[in-house]
C-alpha positions in Angstrom: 0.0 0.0 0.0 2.6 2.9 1.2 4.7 1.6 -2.5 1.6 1.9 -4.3 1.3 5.8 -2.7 4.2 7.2 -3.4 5.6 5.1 -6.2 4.7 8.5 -7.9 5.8 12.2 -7.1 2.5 13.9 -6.9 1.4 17.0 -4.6 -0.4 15.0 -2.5 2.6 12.9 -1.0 4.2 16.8 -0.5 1.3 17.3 1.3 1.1 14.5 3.5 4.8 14.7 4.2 4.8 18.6 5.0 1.2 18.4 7.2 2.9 15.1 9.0 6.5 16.8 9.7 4.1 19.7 11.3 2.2 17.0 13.6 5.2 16.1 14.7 7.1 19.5 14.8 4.4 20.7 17.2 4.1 17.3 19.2 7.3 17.7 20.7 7.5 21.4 20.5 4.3 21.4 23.5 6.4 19.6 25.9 7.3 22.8 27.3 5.4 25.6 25.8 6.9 28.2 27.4 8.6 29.3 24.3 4.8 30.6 23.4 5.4 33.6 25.7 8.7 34.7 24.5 8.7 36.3 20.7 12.4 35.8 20.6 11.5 31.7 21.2 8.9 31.5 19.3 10.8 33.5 16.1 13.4 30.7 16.5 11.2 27.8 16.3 9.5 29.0 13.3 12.7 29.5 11.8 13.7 26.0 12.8 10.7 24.8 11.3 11.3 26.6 7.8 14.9 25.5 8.2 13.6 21.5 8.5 10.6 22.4 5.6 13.5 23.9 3.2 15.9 20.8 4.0 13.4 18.5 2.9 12.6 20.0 -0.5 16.2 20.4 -0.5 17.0 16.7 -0.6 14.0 16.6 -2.9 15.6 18.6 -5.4 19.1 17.0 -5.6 17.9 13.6 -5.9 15.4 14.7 -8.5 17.4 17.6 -10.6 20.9 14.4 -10.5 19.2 11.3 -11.4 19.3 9.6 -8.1 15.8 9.0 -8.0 12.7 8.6 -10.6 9.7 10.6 -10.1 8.6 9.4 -6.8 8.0 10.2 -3.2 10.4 7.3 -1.8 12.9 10.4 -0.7 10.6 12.7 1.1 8.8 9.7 3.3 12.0 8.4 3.9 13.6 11.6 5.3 10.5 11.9 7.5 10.9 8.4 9.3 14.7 9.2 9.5 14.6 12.4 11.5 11.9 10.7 13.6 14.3 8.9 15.2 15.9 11.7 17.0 13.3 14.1 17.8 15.4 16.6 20.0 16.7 17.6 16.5 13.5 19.8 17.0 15.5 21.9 19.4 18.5 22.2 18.1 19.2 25.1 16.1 22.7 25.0 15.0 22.8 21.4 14.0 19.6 22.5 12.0 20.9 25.7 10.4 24.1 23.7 9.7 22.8 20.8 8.0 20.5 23.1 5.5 24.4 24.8 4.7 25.7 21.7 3.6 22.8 20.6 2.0 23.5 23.6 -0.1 26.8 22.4 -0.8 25.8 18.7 -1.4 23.3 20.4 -4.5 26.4 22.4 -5.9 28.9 19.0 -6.1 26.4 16.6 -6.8 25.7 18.6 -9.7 29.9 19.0 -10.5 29.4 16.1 -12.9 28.5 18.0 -15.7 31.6 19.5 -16.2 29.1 23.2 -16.5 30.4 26.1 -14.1 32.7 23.8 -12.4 34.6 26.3 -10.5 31.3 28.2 -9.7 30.3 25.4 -7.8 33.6 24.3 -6.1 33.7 27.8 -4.8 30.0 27.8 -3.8 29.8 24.3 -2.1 33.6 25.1 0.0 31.4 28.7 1.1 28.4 26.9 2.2 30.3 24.3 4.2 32.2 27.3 5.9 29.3 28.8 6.9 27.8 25.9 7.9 31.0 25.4 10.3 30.4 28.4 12.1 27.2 26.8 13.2 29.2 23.5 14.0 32.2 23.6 14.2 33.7 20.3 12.7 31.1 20.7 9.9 34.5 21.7 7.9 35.3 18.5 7.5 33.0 18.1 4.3 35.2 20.0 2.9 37.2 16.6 2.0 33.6 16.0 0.0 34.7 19.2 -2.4 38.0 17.3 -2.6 36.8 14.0 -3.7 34.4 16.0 -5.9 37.6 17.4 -7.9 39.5 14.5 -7.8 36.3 12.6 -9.7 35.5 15.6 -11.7 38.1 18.6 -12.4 41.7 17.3 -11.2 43.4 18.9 -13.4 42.7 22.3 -13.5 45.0 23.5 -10.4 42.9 26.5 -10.1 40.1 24.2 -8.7 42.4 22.9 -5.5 42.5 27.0 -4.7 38.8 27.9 -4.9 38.3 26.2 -1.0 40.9 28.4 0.1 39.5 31.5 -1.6 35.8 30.5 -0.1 37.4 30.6 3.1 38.6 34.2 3.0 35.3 35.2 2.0 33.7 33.4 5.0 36.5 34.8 7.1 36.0 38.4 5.9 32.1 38.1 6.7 32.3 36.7 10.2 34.7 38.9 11.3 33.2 42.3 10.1 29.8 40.4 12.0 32.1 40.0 15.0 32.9 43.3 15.5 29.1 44.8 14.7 28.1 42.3 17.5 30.9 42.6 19.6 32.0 39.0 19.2 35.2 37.4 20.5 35.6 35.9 17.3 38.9 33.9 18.4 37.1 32.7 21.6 34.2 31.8 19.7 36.2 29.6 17.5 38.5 28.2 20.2 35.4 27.0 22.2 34.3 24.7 19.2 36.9 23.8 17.8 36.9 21.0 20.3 37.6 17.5 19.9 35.8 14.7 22.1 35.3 10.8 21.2 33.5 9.8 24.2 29.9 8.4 23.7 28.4 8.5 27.2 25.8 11.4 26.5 22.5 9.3 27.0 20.0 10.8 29.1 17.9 7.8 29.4 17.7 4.5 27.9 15.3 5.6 25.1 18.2 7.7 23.6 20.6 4.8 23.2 17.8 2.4 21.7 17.3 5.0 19.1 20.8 5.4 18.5 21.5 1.5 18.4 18.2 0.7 16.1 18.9 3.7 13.5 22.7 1.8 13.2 21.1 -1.8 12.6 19.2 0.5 9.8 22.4 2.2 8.0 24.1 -0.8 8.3 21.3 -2.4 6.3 21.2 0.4 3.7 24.8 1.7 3.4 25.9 -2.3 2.9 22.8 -2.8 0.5 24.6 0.4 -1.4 28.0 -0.9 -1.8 27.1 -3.9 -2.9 24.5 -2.9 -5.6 26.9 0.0 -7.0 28.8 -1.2 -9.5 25.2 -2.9 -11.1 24.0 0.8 -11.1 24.0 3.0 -14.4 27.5 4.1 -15.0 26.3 7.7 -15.4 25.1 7.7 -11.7 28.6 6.2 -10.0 30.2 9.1 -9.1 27.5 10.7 -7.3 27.0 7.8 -5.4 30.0 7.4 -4.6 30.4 11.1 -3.4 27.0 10.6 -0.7 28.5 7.7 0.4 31.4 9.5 1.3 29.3 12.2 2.5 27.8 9.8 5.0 31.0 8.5 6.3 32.1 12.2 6.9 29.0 12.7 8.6 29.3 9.6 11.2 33.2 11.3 11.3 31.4 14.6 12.4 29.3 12.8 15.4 32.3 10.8 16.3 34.8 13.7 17.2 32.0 16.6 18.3 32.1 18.0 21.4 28.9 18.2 23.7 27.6 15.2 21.7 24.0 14.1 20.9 21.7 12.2 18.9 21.0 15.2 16.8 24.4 15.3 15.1 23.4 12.3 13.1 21.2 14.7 11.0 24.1 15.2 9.1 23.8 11.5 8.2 20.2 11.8 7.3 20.2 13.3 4.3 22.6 10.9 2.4 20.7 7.5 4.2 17.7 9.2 3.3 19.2 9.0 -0.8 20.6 5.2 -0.4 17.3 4.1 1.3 15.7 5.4 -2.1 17.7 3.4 -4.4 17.3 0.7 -2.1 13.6 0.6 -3.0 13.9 1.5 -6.1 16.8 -1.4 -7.6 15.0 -3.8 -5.4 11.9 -3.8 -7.5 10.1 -6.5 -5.3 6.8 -5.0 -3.6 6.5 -6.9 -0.9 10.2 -6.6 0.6 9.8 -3.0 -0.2 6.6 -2.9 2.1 8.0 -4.6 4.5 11.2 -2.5 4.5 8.4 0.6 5.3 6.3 -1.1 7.5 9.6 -1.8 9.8 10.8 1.5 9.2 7.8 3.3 10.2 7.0 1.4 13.3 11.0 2.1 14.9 10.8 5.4 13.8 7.2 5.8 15.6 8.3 3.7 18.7 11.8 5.9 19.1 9.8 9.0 18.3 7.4 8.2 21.1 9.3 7.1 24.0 11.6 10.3 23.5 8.9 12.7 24.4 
């Protein structure tokens, strides 16, 4: 049934994915409602929201506009169940704002393939991921994604290995004449996040960690189910898979080294599971593993939604 639904891209699955991701938006959001009285509070959740709303047709659009999906909803319902999982994600601004900024970058190197404006997009995908970094910090790190993007795409052209560093000035420039307007410490602020920390012992209850260990079981089951299927993919499509795998690896790296860790740091990771789960459904081509691949799916996302409120 949920195959038959969205085996097509229509404005009704938009629909039902938007109107659900407010349900739940405003499910977790009345826990503690004091954020109603404050306009400062309530400003930033909307813009959280529209952050989360943009993301989505984000991913929507690179999988679309690159190939790495036919016309249907398998993307947007699948980036719904994923962020699910970690609810607090809700509340988190930075990792939120972040995320959209790389999302950005993901559309510009995605699209590096062909070969049009390449150094246009290098430069605009090594900005994005700068600004995203002053968000979260080790965010930078996908800047090795604009590397493997050039070593795929443009190699040759030495002027492309310089465009990151020229991206960075700009970003530099910018947050330092925002520093001063705001009267920011703009090496404290930097020092205080540029933080490394590889212990795992965040969990405030046991809910968190089943979360955590169930959406593992299920990129285990989708990243492996990627790399094994890739090389019976269209040729055409090869290197962009292979650049959101890597994209998901840099992620997990991101979680993995973060200071003040969380669940919501593997929203970083959500957008590229959210494109493998996709082609998962889509190369297996069998209805009833699909549905049962939802059905599953839908209830851990429902259950680790749930017992996190």
């Amino acid at each position: 049934m949920i195959t038959s639904v969205f085996k097509k891209s229509t404005p009704l699955n938009y629909s039902l994915v938007v109107i659900l991701i407010l349900v739940f938006f405003f499910m977790f959001q009345i826990k503690d409602p004091t954020w109603v009285s404050s306009y400062f509070l309530a400003f930033q959740k909307v813009s959280l929201l529209c952050f989360i709303l943009a993301s989505f047709f984000m991913i929507n659009f690179i999988v679309k506009k690159n190939g790495l999906s036919k016309d249907n909803g398998y993307a947007i319902l699948f980036y719904l169940l994923f962020l699910l999982f970690f609810p607090t994600i809700f509340n988190n601004a930075n990792v939120v704002y972040a995320n959209f900024f790389i999302l950005l970058s993901l559309r510009r190197l995605v699209s590096l393939q062909s070969l049009k404006a390449s150094k246009e997009k290098i430069f605009d995908a090594a900005f994005w991921i700068f600004v995203a970094s002053l968000f979260q910090f080790w965010s930078i790190l996908f800047l090795l994604l604009v590397y493997i993007s050039i070593i795929f795409h443009v190699s040759r052209d030495y002027r492309n290995w310089v465009l990151p560093f020229i991206a960075f000035l700009a970003v530099a420039i910018l947050f330092y004449m925002i520093s001063l307007i705001f009267n920011i410490d703009a090496l404290a602020f930097i020092q205080e996040r540029a933080v490394l920390d590889f212990k795992i012992d965040y969990f405030k209850n046991n809910y968190e960690n089943a979360a955590l260990s169930i959406y593992t079981a299920v990129t285990l089951f989708f990243v492996t189910s990627m790399l094994m299927t890739l090389s019976n993919r269209p040729q055409i499509v090869h290197s962009s898979y292979k650049k959101i795998v890597a994209y998901f690896f840099i992620a997990v790296l991101v979680f993995l080294i973060s200071p003040n860790k969380s669940n919501d740091l593997l929203l970083f990771s959500i957008a590229p599971l959210t494109i493998m789960a996709a082609s998962h459904v889509e190369y297996m081509q069998q209805k009833l593993n699909n549905e049962i691949v939802y059905y599953v799916l839908i209830v851990c996302s429902l259950f680790t939604f749930f017992s996190q409120l």
